[in-house]
N, C-alpha and C positions, 0 to 999 in steps of 0.2 A: 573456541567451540568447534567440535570436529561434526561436518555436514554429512549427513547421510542422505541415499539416496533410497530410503526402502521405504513404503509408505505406510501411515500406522493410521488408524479410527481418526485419532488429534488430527491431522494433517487435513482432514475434509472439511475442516467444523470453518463455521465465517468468520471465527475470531482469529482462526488462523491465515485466513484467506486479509484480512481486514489488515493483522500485522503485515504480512507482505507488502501488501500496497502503501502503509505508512514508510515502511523500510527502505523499498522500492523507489519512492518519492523521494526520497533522503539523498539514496545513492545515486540517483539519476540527474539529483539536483548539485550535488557535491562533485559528480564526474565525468555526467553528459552520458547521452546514450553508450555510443560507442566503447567508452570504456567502461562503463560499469558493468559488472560480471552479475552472473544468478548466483552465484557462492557467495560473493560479498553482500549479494542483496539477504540469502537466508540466515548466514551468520548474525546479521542485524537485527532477523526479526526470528532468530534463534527457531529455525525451520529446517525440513528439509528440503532437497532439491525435489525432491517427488512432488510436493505441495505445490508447487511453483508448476510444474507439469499437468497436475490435475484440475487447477483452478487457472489457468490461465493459457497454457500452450508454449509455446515460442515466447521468446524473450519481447521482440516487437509488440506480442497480444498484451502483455503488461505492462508494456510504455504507454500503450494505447487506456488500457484499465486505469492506470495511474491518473490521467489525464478523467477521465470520466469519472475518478472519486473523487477527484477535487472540485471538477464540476458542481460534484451533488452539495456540495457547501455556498456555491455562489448564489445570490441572488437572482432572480429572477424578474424580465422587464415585466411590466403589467403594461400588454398592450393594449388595453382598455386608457390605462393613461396616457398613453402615447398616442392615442388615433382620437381623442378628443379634447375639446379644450383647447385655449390660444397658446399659440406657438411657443411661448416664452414659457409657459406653463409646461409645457411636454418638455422643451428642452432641461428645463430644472429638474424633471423627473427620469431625467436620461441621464445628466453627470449626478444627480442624487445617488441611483443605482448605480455605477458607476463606481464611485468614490466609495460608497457602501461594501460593495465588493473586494476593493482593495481593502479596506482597513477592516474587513469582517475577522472578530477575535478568535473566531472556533474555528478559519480556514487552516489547512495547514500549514506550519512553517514554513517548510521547503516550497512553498508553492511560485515565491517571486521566481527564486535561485533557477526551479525549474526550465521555467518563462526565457531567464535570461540566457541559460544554455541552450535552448532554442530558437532563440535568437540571434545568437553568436553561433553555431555548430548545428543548423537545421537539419529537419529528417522530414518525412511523408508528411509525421505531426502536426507540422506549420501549416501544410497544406491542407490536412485535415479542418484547425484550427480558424484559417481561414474562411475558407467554404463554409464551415453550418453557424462561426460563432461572431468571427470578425465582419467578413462581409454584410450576412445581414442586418449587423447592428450600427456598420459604417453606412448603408442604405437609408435606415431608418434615422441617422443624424442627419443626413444631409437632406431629405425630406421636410425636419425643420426650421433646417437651416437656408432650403430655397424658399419656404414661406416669409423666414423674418426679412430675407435680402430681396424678393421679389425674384417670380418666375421668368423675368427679360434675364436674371443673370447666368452666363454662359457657365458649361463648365467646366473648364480648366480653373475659374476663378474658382466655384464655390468649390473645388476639390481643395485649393491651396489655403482657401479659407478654414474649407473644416480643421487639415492639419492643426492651424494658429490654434484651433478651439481645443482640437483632443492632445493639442504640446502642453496645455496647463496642467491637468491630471497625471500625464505621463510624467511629470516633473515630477511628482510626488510620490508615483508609482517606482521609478528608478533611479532618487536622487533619496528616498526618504532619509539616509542615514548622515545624507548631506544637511537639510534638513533640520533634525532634529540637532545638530550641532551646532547649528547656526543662531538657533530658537531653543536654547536647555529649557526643558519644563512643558516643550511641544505636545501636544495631546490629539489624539484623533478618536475619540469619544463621538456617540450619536450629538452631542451639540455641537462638537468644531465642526463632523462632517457634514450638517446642516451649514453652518456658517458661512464653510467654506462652498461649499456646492452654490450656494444665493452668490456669493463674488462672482464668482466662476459663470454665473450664468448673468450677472448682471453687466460684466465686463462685456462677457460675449455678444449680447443682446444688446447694448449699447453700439462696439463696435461693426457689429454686420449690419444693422436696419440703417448706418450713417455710412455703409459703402460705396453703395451708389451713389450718394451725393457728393462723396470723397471723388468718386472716379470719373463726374464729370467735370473735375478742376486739372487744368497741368499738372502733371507730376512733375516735380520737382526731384532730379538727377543729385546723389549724392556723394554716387562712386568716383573711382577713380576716372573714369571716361569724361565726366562733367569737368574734373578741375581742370582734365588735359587742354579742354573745349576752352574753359576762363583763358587758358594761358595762350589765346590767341591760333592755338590748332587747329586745325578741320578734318 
């Protein structure tokens, strides 16, 4: 398809605006910021370059756009459920959303691919990302997570704690195709991801309320350092 740059009535309408951003998503997801081009992006969504100039600006304002349409597909916390009710209750309804979020049907495709390109190849994005979406919602876990473990516990622990809790999900989020090969017939339907969310929080909920009583027994050394010690070292 040959891109032009002249702009015509079509060019202003949201469905035009709307393909870009699906396009947009694709290429950004396929190439990463840096290399994906505005030509590649409107050949894709069979546009022209003008459209991409009137509705968005500079190429950054539509990485950024990109990221906020996908947003508008995710779920959303209900902080009403988060700020009442026992602990174990709220934390189920934090990997619920969560887990819901990732397996949601109508997100768009490219959305992981996105993720992991900026992950591997960061830009402002991340830092974006972090500040209004990750942060506060890594806040609002570990608030949880100091009621089920008790407020005497420091935190460097419950930081390395929560990782152990958000590595279960992330396994699923960036292993899925691992995953589903492992388990042919694998399903993430409204019932697995209930299912799976009560594990996940029943694991969790198990292991944190029994840490402190873990922690006031010796730990027991299993690395290399311990066996040196057996072997009569100092």
């Amino acid at each position: 398809m040959k891109v032009l740059n002249i702009m015509t009535g079509k060019d202003k309408t949201p469905e035009i605006r709307r393909r870009l951003l699906e396009a947009a998503g694709d290429v950004f997801a396929e190439r990463g910021f840096r290399e994906a081009t505005i030509r590649a992006i409107c050949e894709r969504a069979k546009a022209n370059i003008a459209a991409v100039n009137y509705h968005f600006g500079e190429k950054e304002e539509l990485y950024k756009a990109v990221f906020d349409y996908a947003r508008g597909y995710a779920l959303r916390f209900d902080d009403a459920n988060l700020s009442s009710g026992p602990a174990e209750q709220r934390l189920h309804v934090f990997v619920y959303a969560t887990l819901a979020r990732f397996f949601d049907e109508g997100r768009p495709a490219w959305l992981s691919r996105l993720i992991a390109q900026e992950m591997i190849h960061p830009t402002k994005m991340l830092d974006l990302l972090v500040q209004h979406q990750i942060r506060p919602n890594s806040e609002r876990l570990m608030e949880i997570m100091r009621e089920l473990m008790g407020q005497e516990v420091d935190d460097e622990t419950l930081r390395l704690c929560m990782s152990s809790v958000v590595a279960q999900w992330l396994y699923y989020f960036h292993c899925g195709q691992v995953v589903k090969r492992l388990n042919p017939g694998q399903r993430f339907g409204p019932l697995e991801i209930q299912r799976l969310a009560g594990h996940i929080t029943k694991l969790s909920v198990t292991a944190l309320r029994g840490w402190m009583d873990a922690t006031s027994e010796p730990c027991r050394d299993f690395g290399p350092l311990a066996r040196y010690k057996s072997e009569g070292n100092k």
